[in-house]
C-alpha positions as CSV (number, residue, x, y, z in Angstrom):
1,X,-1.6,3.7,-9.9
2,X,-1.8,5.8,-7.1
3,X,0.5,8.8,-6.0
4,X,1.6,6.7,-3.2
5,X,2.6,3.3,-4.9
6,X,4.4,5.9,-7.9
7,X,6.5,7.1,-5.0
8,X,7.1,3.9,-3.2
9,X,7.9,1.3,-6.3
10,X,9.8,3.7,-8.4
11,X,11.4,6.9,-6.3
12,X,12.8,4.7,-3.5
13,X,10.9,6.3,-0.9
14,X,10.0,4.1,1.9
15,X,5.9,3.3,2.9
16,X,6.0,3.2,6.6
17,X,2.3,3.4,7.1
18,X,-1.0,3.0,5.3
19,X,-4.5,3.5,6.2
20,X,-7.9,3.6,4.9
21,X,-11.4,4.5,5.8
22,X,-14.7,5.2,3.7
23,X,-13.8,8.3,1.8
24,X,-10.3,8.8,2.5
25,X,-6.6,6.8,2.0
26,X,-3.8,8.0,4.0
27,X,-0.5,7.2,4.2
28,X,3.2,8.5,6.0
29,X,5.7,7.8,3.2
30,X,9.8,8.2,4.0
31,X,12.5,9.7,2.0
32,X,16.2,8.2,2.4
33,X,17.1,12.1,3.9
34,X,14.9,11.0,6.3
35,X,12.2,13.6,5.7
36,X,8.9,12.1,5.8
37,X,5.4,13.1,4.1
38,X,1.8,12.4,5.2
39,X,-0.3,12.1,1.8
40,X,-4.2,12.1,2.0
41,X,-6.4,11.5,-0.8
42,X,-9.9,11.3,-1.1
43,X,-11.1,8.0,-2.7
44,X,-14.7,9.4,-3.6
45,X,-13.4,12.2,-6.0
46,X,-10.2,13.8,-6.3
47,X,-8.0,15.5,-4.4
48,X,-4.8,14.9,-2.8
49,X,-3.6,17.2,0.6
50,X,0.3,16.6,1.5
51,X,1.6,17.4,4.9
52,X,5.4,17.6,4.9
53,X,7.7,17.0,8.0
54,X,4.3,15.9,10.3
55,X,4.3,16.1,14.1
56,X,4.0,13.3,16.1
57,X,0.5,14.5,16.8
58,X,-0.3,14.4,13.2
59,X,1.3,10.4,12.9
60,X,-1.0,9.7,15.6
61,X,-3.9,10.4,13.8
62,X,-3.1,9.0,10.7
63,X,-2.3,5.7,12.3
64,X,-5.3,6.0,14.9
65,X,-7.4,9.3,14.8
66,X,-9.8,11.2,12.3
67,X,-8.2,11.5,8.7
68,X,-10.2,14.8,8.4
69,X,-8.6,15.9,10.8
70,X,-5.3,16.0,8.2
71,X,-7.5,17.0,5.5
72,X,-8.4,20.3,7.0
73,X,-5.2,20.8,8.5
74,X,-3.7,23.9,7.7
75,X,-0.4,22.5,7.0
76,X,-1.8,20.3,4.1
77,X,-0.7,21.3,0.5
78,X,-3.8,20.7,-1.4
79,X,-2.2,18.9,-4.6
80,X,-5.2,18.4,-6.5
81,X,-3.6,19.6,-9.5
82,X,-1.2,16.4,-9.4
């Protein structure tokens, strides 16, 4: 079980988006406050980066753009210790 399908099936929080490429998964999950959370994981080896309360800009590129992009962001939380 992923981090993503813990938080969808058993914390209520909504999956409004989900993408995949080679070597990375994303996906823009949303809370019932309305909050939402872009999580990236790499699916080559582990690592997890959270970006909370994303930008337009950033929902762009998850949906469409270059997942590395959020990977190196700046505003990521690196959660590899999840």
């Amino acid at each position: 079980m992923t981090l993503v399908e813990l938080l969808a099936e058993h914390a209520g929080v909504g999956l409004e988006t989900r993408r995949d490429d080679p070597c990375l998964q994303g996906a823009l999950l949303t809370f019932r406050n309305g909050r939402r959370l872009i999580v990236v994981q790499r699916t080559y080896r582990e690592g997890i980066v959270a970006l909370f309360d994303p930008t337009e800009e950033e929902v762009s590129i998850l949906r469409h753009g270059d997942l590395w992009k959020i990977w190196n962001s700046d505003r990521g939380e690196d959660l590899a210790a999840v």
